[in-house]
C-alpha positions as CSV (number, residue, x, y, z in Angstrom):
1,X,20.3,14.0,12.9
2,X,21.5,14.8,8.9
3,X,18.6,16.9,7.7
4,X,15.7,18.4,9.1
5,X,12.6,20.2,7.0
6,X,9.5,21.1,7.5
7,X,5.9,21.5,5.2
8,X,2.8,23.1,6.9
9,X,-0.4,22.6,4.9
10,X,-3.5,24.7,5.4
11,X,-6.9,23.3,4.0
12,X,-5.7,19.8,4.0
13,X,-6.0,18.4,0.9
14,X,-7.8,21.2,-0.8
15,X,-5.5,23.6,0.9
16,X,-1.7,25.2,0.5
17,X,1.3,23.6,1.0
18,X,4.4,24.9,1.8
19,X,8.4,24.5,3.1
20,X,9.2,26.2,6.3
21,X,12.4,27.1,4.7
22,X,10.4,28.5,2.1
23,X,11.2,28.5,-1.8
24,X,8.6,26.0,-2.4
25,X,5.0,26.6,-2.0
26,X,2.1,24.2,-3.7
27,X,-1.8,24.5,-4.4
28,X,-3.1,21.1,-2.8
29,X,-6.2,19.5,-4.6
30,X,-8.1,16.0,-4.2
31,X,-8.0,14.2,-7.2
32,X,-10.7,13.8,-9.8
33,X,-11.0,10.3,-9.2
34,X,-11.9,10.7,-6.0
35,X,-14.5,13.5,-6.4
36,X,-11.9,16.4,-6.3
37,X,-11.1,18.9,-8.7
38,X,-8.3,17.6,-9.9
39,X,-6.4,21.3,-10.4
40,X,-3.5,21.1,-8.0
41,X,-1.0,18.7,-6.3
42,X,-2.1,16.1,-4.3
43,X,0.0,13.9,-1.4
44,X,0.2,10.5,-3.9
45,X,2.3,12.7,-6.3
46,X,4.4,14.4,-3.7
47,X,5.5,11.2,-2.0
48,X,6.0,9.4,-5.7
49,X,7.9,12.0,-6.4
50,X,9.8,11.4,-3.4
51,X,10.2,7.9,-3.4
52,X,11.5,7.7,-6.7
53,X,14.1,10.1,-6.5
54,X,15.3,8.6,-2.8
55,X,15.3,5.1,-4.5
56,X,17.4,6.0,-7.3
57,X,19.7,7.7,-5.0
58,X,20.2,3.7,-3.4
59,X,20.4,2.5,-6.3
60,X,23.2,4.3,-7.5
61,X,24.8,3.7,-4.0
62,X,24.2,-0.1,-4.5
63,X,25.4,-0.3,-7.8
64,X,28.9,1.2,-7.2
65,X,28.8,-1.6,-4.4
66,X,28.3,-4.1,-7.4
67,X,30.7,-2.6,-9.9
68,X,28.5,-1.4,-12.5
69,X,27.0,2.0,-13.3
70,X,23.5,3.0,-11.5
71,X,23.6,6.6,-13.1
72,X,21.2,5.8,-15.8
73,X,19.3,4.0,-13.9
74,X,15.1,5.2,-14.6
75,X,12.8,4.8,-10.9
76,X,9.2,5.0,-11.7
77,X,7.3,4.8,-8.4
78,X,3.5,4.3,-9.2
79,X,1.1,5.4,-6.3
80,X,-2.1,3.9,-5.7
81,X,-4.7,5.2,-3.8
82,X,-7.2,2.1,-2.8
83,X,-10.8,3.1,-1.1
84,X,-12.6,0.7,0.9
85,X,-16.0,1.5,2.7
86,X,-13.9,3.2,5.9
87,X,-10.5,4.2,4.6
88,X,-8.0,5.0,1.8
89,X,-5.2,2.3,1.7
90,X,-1.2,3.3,-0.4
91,X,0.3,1.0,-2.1
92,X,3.6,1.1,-4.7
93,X,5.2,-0.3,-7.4
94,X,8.7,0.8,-7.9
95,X,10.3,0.3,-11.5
96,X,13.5,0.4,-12.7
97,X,15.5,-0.1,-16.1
98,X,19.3,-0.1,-15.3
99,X,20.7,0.0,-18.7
100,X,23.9,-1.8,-19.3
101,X,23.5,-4.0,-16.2
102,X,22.9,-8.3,-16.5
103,X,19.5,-9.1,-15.4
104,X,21.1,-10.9,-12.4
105,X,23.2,-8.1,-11.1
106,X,19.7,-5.9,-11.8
107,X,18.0,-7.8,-9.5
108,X,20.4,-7.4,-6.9
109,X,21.1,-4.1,-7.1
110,X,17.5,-3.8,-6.6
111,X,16.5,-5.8,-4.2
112,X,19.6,-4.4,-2.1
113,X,18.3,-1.1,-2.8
114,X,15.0,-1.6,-1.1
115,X,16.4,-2.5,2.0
116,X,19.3,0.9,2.5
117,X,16.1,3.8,0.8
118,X,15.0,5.3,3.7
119,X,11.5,5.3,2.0
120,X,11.4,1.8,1.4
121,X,12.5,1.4,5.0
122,X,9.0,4.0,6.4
123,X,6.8,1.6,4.6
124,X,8.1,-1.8,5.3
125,X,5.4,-3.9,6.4
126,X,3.0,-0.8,6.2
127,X,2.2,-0.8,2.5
128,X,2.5,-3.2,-0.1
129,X,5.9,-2.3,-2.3
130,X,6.2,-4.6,-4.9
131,X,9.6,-4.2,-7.2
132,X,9.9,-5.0,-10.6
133,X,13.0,-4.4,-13.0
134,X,11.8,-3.2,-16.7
């Protein structure tokens, strides 16, 4: 094993979060969209957060692998949240502008990249990931 951490979270989503190796503490909240107040940090942000910084990390890896430069590259991971009468269903896009790169190299780098983030690997044929290159 590489890395190990840890978050314990009190109150669920109107509760505290925070890193066992501490430094990092949050205030969680439900959104307003969703009948919450709205005034904290709530688990769609954290793991967008997450997921775009992971993917551009494989992206950069992939793009060495092509012979261009992935260090500009922008990730935008948009998080939805999707209610149905039972449950609450994720679902992501993933966006990215590599700058300087031909569309057809783009497209490789990113569809290359999806399949080495470890992110992209949790939610395979969990929740819908659709990519798209801007």
């Amino acid at each position: 094993m590489a890395y190990v951490t840890k978050a314990t979270t009190k109150g669920g989503r109107d509760g505290r979060a925070v890193l066992a190796e501490g430094g990092f503490g949050l205030a969680m909240a439900i959104p307003k969209e969703i009948g919450g107040s709205g005034e904290g940090t709530n688990p769609e942000q954290l793991f967008a957060l997450g997921y775009s910084s992971c993917f551009g990390s494989a992206i950069m890896a992939i793009a060495r692998k092509h012979g261009v430069d992935g260090s500009k590259a922008v990730v935008t991971a948009e998080v939805t949240l999707d209610k149905d009468a039972v449950s609450f269903a994720l679902g992501v896009t993933l966006s990215v502008h590599l700058p300087g790169v031909d569309a057809e190299t783009a497209e490789k780098v990113l569809h290359e990249a999806h399949e080495i983030c470890p992110y992209s690997r949790a939610t395979r044929g969990n929740i819908p990931v659709t990519l798209q290159l801007v």
